[in-house]
Gaussian input, Z-matrix of N, CA and C with variables (Angstrom, degrees):
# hf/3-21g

backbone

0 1
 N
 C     1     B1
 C     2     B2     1     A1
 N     3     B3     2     A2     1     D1
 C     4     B4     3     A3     2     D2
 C     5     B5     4     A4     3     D3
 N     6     B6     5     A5     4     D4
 C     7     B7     6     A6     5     D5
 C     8     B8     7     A7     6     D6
 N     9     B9     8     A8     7     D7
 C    10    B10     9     A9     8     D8
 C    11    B11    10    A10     9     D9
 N    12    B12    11    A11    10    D10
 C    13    B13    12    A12    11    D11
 C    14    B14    13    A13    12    D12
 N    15    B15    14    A14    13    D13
 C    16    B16    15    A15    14    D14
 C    17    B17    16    A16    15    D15
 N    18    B18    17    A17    16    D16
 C    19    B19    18    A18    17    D17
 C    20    B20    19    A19    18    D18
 N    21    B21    20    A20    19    D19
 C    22    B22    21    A21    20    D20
 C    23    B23    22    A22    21    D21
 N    24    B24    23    A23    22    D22
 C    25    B25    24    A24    23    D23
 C    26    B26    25    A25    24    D24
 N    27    B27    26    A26    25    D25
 C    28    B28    27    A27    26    D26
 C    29    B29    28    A28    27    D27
 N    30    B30    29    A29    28    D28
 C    31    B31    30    A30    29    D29
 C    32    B32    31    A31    30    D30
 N    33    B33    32    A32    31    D31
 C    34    B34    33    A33    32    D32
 C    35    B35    34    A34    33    D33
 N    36    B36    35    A35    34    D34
 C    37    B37    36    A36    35    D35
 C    38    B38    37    A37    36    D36
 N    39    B39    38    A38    37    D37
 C    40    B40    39    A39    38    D38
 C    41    B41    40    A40    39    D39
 N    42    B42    41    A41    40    D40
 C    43    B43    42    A42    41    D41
 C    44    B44    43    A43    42    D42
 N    45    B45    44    A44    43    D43
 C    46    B46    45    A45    44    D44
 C    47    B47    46    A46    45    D45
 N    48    B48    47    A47    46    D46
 C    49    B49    48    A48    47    D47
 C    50    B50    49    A49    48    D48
 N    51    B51    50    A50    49    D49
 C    52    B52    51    A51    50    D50
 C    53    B53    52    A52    51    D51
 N    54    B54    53    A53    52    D52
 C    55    B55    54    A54    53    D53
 C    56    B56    55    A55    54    D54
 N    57    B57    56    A56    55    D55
 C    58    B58    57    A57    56    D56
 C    59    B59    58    A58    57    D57
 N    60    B60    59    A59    58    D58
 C    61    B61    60    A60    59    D59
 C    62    B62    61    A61    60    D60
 N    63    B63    62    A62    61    D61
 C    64    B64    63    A63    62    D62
 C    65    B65    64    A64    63    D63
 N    66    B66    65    A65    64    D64
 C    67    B67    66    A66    65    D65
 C    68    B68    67    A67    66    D66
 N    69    B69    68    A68    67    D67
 C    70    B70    69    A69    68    D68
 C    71    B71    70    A70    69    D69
 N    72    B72    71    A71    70    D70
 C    73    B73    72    A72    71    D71
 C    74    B74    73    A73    72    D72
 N    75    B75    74    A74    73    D73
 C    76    B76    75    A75    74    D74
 C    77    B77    76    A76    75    D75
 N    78    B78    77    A77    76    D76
 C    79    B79    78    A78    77    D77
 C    80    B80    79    A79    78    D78
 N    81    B81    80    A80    79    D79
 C    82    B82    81    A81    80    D80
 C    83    B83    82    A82    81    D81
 N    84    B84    83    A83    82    D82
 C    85    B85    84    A84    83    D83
 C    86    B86    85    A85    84    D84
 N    87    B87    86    A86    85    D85
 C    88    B88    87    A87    86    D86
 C    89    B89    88    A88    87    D87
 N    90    B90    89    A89    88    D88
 C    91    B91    90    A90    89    D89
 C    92    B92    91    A91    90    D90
 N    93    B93    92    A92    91    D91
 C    94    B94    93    A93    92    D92
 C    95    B95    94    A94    93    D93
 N    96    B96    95    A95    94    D94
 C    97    B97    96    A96    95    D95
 C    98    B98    97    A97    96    D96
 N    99    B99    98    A98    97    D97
 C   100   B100    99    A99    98    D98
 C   101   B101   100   A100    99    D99
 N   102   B102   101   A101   100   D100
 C   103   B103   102   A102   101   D101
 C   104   B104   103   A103   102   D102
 N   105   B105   104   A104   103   D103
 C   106   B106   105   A105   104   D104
 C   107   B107   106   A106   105   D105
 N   108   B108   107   A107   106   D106
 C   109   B109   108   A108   107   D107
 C   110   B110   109   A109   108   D108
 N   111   B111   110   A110   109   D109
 C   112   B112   111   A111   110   D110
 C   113   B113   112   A112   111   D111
 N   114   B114   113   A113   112   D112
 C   115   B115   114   A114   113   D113
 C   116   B116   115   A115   114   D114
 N   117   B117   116   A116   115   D115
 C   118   B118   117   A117   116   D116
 C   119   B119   118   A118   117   D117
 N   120   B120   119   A119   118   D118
 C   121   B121   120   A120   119   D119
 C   122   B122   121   A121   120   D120
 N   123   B123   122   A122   121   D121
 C   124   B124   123   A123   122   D122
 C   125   B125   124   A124   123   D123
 N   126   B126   125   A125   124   D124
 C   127   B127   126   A126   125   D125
 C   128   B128   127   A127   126   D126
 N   129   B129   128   A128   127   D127
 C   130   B130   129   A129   128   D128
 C   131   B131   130   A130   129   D129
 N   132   B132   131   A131   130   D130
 C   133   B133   132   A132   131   D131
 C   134   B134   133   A133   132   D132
 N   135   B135   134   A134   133   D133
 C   136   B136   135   A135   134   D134
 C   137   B137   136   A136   135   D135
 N   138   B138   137   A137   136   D136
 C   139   B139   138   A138   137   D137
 C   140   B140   139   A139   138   D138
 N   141   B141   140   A140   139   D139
 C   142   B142   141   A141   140   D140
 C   143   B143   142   A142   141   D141
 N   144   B144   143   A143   142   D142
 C   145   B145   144   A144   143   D143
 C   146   B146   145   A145   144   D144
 N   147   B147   146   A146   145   D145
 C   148   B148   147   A147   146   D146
 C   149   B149   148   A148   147   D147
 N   150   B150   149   A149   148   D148
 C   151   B151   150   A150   149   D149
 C   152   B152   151   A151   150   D150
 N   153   B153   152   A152   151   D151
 C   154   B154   153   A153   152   D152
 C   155   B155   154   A154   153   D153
 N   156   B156   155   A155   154   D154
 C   157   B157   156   A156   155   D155
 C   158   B158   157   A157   156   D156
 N   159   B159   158   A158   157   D157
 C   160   B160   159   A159   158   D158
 C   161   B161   160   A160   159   D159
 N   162   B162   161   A161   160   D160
 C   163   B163   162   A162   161   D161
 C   164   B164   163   A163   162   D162
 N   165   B165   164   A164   163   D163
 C   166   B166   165   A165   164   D164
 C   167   B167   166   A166   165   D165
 N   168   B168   167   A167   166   D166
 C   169   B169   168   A168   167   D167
 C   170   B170   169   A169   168   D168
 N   171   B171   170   A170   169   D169
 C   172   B172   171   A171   170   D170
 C   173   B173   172   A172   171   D171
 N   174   B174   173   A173   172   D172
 C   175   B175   174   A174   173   D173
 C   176   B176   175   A175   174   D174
 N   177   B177   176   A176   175   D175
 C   178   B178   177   A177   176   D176
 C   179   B179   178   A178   177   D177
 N   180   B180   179   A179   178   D178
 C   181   B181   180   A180   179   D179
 C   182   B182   181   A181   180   D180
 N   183   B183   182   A182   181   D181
 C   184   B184   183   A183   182   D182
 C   185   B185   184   A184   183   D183
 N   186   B186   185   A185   184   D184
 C   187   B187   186   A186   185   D185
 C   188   B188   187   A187   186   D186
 N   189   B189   188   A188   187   D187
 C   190   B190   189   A189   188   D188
 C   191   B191   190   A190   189   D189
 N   192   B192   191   A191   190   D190
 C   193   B193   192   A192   191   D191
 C   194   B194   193   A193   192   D192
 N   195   B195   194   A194   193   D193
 C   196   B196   195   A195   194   D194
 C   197   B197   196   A196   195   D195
 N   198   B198   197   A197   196   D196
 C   199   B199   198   A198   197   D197
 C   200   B200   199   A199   198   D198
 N   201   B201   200   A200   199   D199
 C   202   B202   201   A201   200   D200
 C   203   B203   202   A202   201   D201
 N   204   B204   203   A203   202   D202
 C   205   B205   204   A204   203   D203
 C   206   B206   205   A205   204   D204
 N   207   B207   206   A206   205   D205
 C   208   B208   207   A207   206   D206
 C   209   B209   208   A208   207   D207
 N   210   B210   209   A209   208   D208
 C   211   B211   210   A210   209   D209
 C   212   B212   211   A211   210   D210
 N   213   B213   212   A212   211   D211
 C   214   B214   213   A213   212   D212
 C   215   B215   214   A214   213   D213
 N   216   B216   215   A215   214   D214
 C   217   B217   216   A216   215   D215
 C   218   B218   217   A217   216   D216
 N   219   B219   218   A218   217   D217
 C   220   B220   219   A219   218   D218
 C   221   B221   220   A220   219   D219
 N   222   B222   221   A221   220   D220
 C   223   B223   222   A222   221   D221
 C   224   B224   223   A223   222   D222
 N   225   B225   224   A224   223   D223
 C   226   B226   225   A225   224   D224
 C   227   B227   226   A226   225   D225
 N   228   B228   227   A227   226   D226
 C   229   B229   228   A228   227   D227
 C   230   B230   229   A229   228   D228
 N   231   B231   230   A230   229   D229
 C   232   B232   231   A231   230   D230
 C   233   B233   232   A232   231   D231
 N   234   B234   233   A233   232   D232
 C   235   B235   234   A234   233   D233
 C   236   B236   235   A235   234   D234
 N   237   B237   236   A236   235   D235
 C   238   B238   237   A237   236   D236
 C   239   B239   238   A238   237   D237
 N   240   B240   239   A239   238   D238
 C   241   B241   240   A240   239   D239
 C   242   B242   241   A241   240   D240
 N   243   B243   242   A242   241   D241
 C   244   B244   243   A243   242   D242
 C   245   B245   244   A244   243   D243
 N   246   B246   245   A245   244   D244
 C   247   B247   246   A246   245   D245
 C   248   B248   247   A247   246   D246
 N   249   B249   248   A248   247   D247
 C   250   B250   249   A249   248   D248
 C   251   B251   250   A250   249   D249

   B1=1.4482
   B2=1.5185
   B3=1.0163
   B4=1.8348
   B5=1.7012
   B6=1.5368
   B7=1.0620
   B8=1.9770
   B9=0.8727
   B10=1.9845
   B11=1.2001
   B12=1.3124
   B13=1.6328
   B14=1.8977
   B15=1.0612
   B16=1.6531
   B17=1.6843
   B18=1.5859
   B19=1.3320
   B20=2.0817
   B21=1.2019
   B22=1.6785
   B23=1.1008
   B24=1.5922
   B25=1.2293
   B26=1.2512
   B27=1.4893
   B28=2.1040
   B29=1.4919
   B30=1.4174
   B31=1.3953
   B32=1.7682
   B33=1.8383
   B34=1.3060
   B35=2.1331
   B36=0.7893
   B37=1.6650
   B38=1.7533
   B39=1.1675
   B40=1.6325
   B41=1.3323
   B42=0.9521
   B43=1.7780
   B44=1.4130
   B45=1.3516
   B46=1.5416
   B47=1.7926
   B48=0.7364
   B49=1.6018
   B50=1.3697
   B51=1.3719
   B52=1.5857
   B53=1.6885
   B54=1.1276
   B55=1.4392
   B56=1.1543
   B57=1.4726
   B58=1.6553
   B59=1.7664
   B60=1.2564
   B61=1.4578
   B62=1.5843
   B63=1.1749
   B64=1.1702
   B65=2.0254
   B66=1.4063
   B67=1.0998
   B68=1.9337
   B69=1.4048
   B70=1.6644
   B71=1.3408
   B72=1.3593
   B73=0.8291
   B74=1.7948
   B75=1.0922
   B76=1.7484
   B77=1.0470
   B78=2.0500
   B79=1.1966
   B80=1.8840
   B81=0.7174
   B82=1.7141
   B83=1.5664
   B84=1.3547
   B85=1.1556
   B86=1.6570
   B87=1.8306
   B88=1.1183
   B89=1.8001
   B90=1.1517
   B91=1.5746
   B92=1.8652
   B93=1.9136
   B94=1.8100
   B95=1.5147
   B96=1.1407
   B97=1.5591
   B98=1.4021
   B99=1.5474
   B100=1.7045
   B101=1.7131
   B102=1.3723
   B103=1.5649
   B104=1.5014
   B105=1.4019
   B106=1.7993
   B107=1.6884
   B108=1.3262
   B109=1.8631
   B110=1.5939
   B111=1.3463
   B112=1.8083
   B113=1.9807
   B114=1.6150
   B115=1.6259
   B116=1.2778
   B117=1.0351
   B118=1.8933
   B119=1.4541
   B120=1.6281
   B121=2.1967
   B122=2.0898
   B123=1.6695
   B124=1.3442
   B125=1.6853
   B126=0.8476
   B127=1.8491
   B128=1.7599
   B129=1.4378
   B130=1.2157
   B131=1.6211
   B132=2.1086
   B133=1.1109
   B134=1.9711
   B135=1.3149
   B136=1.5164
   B137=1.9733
   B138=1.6137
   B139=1.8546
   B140=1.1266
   B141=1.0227
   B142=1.5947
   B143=1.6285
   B144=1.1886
   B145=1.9797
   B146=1.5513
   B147=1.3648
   B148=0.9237
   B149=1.7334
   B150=1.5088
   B151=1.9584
   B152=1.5281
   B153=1.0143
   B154=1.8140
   B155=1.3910
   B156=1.4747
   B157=1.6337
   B158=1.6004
   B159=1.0566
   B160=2.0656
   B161=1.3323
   B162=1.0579
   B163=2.0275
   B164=1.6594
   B165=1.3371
   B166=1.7752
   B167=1.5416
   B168=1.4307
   B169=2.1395
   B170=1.3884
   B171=1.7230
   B172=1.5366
   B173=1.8500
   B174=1.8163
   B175=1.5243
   B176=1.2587
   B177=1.2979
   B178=1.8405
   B179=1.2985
   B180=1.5465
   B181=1.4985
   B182=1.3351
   B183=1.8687
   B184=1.1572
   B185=1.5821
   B186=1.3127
   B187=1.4274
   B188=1.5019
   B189=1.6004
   B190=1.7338
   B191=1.5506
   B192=1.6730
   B193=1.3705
   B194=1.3219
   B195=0.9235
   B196=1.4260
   B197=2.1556
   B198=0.7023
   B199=1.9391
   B200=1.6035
   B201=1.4238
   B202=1.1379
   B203=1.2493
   B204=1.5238
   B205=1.2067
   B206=1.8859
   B207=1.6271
   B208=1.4791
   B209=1.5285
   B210=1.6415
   B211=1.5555
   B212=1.2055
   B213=1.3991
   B214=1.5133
   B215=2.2151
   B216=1.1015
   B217=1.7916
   B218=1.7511
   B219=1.3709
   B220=1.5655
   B221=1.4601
   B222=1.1547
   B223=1.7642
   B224=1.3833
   B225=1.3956
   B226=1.5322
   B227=1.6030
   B228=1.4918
   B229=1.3313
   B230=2.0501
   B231=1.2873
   B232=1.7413
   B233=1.4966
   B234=1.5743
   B235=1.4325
   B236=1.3577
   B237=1.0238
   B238=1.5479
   B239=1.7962
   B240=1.8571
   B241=1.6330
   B242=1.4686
   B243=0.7685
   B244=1.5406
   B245=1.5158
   B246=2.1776
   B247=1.3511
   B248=1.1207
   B249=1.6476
   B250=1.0685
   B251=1.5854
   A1=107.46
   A2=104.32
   A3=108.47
   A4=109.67
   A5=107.44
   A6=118.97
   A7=125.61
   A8=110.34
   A9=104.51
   A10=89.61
   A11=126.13
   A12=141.82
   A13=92.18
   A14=130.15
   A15=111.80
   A16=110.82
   A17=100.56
   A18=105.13
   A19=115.76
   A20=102.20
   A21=88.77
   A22=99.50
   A23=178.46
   A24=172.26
   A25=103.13
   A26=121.22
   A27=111.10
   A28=128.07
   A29=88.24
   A30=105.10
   A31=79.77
   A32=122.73
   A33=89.44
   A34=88.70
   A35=119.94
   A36=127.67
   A37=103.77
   A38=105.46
   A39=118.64
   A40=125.74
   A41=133.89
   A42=119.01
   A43=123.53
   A44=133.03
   A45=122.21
   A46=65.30
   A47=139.47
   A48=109.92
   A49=131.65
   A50=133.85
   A51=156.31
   A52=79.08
   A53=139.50
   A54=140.07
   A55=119.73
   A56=133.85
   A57=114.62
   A58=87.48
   A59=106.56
   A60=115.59
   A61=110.66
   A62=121.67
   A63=120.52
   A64=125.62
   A65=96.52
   A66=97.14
   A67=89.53
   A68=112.98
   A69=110.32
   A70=100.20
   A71=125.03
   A72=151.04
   A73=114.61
   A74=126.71
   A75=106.69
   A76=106.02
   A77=124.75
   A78=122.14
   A79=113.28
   A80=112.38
   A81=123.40
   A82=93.94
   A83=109.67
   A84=110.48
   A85=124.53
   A86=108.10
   A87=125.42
   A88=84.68
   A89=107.19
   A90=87.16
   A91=109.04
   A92=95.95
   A93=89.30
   A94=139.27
   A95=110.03
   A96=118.14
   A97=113.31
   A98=128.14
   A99=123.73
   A100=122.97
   A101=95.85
   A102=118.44
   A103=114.98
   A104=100.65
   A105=116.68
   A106=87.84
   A107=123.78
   A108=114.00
   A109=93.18
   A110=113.52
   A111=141.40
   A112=92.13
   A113=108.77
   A114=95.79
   A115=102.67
   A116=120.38
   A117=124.56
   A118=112.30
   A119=91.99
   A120=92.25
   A121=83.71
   A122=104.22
   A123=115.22
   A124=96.62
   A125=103.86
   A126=135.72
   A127=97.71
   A128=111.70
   A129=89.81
   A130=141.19
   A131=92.47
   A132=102.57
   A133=99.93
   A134=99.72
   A135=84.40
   A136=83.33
   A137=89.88
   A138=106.87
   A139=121.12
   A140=139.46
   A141=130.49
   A142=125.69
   A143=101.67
   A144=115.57
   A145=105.23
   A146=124.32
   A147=115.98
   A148=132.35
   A149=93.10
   A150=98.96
   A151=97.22
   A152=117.57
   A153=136.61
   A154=112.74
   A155=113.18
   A156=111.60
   A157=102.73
   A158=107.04
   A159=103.83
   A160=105.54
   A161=139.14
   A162=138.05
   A163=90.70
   A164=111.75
   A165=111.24
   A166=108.51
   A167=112.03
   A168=116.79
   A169=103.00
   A170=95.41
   A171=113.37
   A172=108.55
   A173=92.01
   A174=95.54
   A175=152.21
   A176=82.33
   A177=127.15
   A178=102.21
   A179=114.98
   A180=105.06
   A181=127.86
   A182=120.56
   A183=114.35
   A184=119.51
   A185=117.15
   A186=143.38
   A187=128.28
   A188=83.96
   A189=98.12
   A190=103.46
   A191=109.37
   A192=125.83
   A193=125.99
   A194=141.36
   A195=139.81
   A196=107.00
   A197=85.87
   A198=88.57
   A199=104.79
   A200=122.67
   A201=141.81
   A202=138.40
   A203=97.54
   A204=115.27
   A205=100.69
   A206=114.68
   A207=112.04
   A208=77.95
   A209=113.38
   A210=117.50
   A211=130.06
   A212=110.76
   A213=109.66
   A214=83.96
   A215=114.90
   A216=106.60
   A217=86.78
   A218=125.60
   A219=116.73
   A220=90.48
   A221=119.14
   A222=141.64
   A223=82.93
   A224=102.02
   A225=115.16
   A226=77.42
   A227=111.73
   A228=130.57
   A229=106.41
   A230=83.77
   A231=98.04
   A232=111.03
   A233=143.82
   A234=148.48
   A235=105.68
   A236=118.00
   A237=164.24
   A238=115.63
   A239=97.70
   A240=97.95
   A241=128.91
   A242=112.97
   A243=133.72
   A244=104.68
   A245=95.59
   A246=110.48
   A247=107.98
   A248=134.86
   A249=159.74
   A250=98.61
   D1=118.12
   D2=179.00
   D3=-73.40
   D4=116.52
   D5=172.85
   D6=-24.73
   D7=-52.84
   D8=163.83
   D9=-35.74
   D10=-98.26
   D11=-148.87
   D12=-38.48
   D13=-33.88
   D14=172.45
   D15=-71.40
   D16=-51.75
   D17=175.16
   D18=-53.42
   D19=-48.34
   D20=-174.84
   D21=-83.46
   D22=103.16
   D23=15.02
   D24=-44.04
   D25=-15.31
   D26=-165.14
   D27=43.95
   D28=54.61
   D29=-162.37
   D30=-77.30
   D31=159.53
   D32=145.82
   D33=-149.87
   D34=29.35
   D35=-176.68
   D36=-128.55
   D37=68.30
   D38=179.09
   D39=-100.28
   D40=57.92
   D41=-179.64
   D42=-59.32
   D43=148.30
   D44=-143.90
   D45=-127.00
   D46=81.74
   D47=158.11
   D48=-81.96
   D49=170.23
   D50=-174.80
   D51=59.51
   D52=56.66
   D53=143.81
   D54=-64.25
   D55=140.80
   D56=173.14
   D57=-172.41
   D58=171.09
   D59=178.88
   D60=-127.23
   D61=16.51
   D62=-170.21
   D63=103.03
   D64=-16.95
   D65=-154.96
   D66=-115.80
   D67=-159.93
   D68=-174.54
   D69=-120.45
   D70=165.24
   D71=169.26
   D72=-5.34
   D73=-82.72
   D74=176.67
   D75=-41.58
   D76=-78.08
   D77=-161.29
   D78=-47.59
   D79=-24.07
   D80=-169.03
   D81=-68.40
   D82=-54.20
   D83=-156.47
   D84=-88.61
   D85=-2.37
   D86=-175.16
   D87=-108.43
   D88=-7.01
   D89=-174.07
   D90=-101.34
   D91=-32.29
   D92=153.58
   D93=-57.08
   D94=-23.20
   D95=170.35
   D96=-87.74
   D97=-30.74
   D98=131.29
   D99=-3.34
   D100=-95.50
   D101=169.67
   D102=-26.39
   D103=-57.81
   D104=-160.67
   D105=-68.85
   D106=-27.19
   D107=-173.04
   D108=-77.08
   D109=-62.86
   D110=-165.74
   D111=-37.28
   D112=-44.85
   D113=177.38
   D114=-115.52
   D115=61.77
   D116=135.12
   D117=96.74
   D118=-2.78
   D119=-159.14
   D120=-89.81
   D121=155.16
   D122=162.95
   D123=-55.15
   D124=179.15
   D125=-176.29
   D126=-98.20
   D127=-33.04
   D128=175.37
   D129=-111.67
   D130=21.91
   D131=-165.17
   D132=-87.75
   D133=37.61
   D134=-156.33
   D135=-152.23
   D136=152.64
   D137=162.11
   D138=-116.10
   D139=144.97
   D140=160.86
   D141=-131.41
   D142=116.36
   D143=-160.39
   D144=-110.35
   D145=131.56
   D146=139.21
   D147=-92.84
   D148=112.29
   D149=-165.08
   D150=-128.52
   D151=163.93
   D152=131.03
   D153=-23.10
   D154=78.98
   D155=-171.54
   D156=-53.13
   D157=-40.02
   D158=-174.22
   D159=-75.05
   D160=-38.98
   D161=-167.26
   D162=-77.95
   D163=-47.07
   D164=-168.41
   D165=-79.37
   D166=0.45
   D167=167.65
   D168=-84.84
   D169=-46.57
   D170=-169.06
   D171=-49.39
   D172=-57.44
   D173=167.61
   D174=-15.80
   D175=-83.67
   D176=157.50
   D177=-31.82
   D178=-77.87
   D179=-177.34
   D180=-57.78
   D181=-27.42
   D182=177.01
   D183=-61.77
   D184=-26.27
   D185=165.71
   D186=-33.97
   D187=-56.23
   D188=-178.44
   D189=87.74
   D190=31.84
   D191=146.27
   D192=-58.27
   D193=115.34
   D194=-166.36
   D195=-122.09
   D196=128.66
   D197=-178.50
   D198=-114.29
   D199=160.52
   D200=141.85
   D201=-25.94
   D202=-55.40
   D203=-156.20
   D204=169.36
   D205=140.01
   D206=-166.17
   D207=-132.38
   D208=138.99
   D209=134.73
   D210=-106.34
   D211=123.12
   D212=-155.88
   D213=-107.80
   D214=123.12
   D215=168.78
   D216=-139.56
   D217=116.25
   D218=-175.24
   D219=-100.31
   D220=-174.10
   D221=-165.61
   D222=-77.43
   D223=-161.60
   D224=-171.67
   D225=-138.00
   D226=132.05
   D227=-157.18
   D228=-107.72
   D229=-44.77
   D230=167.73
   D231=-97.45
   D232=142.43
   D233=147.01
   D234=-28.23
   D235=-83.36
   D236=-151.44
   D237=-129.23
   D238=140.91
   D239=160.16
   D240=-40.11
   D241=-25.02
   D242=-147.66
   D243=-70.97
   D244=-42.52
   D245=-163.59
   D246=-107.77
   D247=15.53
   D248=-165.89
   D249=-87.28

């Protein structure tokens, strides 16, 4: 979700999940709080976890977590049809 679209809706309870940059867990995660400065947000309007994106939705909802708005985009799990 491109940062405007949080800013003009006032979205502010967003979890970006299956996010990643290529890299694991620290670098990933020093590099999401990167981004979150790079488009305009404080450093501390934001978390960044590495969890069980499905058990930590599951969570959340058992909670009575409520969000804005979720982007869910996961990896690509198969190469190819082939490996599907």
């Amino acid at each position: 979700m491109q940062a405007n679209w949080v800013q003009h809706f006032g979205f502010e309870r967003v979890p970006n999940c299956h996010c990643y940059t290529g890299a694991f867990t620290a670098p990933a995660l020093q590099s999401g709080q990167a981004h979150v400065r790079a488009n305009g947000f404080a450093a501390g309007c934001s978390e960044c976890f590495d969890v069980d994106v499905n058990q930590s939705l599951r969570d959340s909802q058992q909670a009575g977590r409520r969000f804005d708005a979720i982007v869910l985009d996961p990896p690509k799990f198969a190469p190819t049809a082939a490996h599907a």
